[in-house]
C-alpha positions as CSV (number, residue, x, y, z in Angstrom):
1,X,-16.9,-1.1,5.6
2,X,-13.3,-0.6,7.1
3,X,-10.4,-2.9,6.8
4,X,-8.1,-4.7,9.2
5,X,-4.3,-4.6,9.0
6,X,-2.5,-7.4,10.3
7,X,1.2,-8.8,10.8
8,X,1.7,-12.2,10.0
9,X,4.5,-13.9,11.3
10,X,5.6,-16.6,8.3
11,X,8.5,-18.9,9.1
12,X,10.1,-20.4,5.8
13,X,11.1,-24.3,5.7
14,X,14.5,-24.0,6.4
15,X,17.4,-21.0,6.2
16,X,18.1,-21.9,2.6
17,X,15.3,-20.3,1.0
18,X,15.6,-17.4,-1.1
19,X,13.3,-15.0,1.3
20,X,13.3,-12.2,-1.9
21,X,11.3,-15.2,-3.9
22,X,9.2,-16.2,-1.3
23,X,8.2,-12.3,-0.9
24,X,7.4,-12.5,-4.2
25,X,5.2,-16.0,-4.1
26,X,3.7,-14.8,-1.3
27,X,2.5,-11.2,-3.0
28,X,1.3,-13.4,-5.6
29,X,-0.9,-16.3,-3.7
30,X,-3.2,-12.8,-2.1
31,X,-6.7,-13.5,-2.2
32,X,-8.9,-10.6,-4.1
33,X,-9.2,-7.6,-1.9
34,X,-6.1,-8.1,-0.1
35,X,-2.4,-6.4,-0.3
36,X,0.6,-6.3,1.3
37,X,1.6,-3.2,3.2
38,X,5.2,-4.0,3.6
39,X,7.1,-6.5,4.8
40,X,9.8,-6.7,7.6
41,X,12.6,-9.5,8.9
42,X,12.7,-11.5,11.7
43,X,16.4,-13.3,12.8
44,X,15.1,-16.4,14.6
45,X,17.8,-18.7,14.9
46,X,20.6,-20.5,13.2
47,X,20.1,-18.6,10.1
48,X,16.6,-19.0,9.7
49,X,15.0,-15.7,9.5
50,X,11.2,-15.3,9.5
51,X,8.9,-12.7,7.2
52,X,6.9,-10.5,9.1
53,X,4.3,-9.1,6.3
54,X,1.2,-6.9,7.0
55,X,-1.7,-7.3,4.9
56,X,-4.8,-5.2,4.7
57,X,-8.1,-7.0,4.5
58,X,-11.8,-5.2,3.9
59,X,-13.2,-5.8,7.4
60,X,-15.7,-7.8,5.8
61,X,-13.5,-10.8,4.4
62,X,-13.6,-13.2,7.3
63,X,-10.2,-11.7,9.0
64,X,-7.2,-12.8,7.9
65,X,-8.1,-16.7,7.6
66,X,-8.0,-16.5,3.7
67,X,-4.8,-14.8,3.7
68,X,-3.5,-17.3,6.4
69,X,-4.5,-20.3,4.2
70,X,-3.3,-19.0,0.8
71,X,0.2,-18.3,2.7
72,X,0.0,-21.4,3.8
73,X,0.0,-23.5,0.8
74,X,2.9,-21.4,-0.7
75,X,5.7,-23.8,-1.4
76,X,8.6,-23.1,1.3
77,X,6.4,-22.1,3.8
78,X,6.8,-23.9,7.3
79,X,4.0,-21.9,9.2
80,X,2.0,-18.7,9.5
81,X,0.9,-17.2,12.7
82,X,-1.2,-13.9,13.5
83,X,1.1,-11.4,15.6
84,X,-1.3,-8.9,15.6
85,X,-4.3,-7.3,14.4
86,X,-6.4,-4.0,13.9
87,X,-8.7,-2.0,12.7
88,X,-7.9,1.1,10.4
């Protein structure tokens, strides 16, 4: 069984959000057998700046659809988006 690394793109509600907390609810809404390998920063526009976390998955977990729905449902968060994915 290998495991797939991915970057998420996740774009907050709106430019007022504290980006260290949402990190932080993010880190904690992981299903089981997931983790965060780091997360970057993303200037979008007028203030609003985008996470850019990658997340290893076991290969055998569906992709990154759990980890797309939990991060979803985290308060503050606008969207989530797959920028890429890959095998490791």
């Amino acid at each position: 069984m290998g495991k797939v690394a991915a970057k998420l793109k996740v774009m907050p509600q709106n430019p007022e959000i504290d980006l260290d907390e949402l990190q932080d609810r993010l880190e904690g809404s992981l299903p089981e057998g997931a983790k965060i390998n780091g997360f970057e920063r993303d200037d979008v526009a007028f203030g609003l700046v985008a996470l850019l976390p990658t997340v290893i998955v076991p290969d055998d977990a569906g992709g990154t659809e759990a980890v797309e729905e939990r991060f979803s449902d985290v308060d503050g968060v606008e969207s989530v988006e797959v920028e890429n994915v890959g095998r490791i």
